[in-house]
C-alpha positions, 0 to 999 in steps of 0.5 A: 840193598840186596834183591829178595829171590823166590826159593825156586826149589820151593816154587816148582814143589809148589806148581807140582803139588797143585798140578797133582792136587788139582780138579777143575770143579769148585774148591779144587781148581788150579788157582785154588790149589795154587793160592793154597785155599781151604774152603769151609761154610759156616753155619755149615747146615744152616735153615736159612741158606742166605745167612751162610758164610764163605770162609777161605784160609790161605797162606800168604807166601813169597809166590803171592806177595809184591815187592814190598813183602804185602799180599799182592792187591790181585790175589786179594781181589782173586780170594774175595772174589771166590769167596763171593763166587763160591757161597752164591754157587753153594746157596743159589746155583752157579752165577758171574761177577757182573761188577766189584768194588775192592776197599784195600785198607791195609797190607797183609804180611805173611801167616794165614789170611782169612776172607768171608764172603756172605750175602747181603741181598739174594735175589733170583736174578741179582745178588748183592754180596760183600767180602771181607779179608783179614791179614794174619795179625787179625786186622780188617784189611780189605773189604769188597763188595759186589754184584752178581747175575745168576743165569735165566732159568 
């Protein structure tokens, strides 16, 4: 058996292009950048704002899979959480993970992985909120759910 090597010319292009890309505010920090993330919010102009819905594509390359050729458990945490990160920043202000709970159901392979994130209750201090990822194949394959403390006004 003969063991897989990153493409090192690809992974040092790659670190390059998000060290050149990158901001660090939301949607274009550096582990965005890294991860490849593209960020979009669906309804984009909703009325009611808690009905609003994260949506994250990313590639999933060899920079992010184990060595068993699967999306690595850590960046699927990492996105889903964003995913939650970034809705309840764009709806309520800006908050923190004060707990999560990851349901891996199967592995992702390599193409475009999918998450949204979405309330399921919005509060002023706490929000409950879940995510959801589906691999390229278009098959649920993890899904979170979360808690998250917005700071006293």
């Amino acid at each position: 058996m003969t063991e897989a090597k990153i493409d090192v010319a690809a992974a040092r292009a790659h670190l390059e292009a998000a060290l050149d890309a990158h901001e660090q505010t939301f949607e274009t920090f550096f582990f965005a950048k890294f991860l490849g993330l593209e960020f979009s919010y669906e309804p984009e102009n909703a009325a009611d704002k808690d009905k609003t819905i994260c949506c994250i594509h990313f590639p999933v390359t060899d920079m992010v899979v184990n060595p068993q050729g699967a999306l690595h458990g850590g960046a699927i945490a990492s996105v889903m959480d964003i995913s939650m990160g970034h809705l309840l920043r764009k709806v309520a202000g800006p908050g923190a993970t004060i707990e999560m709970k990851i349901q891996y159901l199967r592995p992702v392979g390599h193409g475009t992985a999918v998450c949204k994130g979405q309330f399921v209750k919005k509060g002023r201090g706490l929000s409950f909120m879940e995510s959801r990822l589906w691999g390229g194949d278009g098959k649920l394959a993890a899904l979170a759910t979360a808690t998250w403390k917005m700071p006293a006004e």
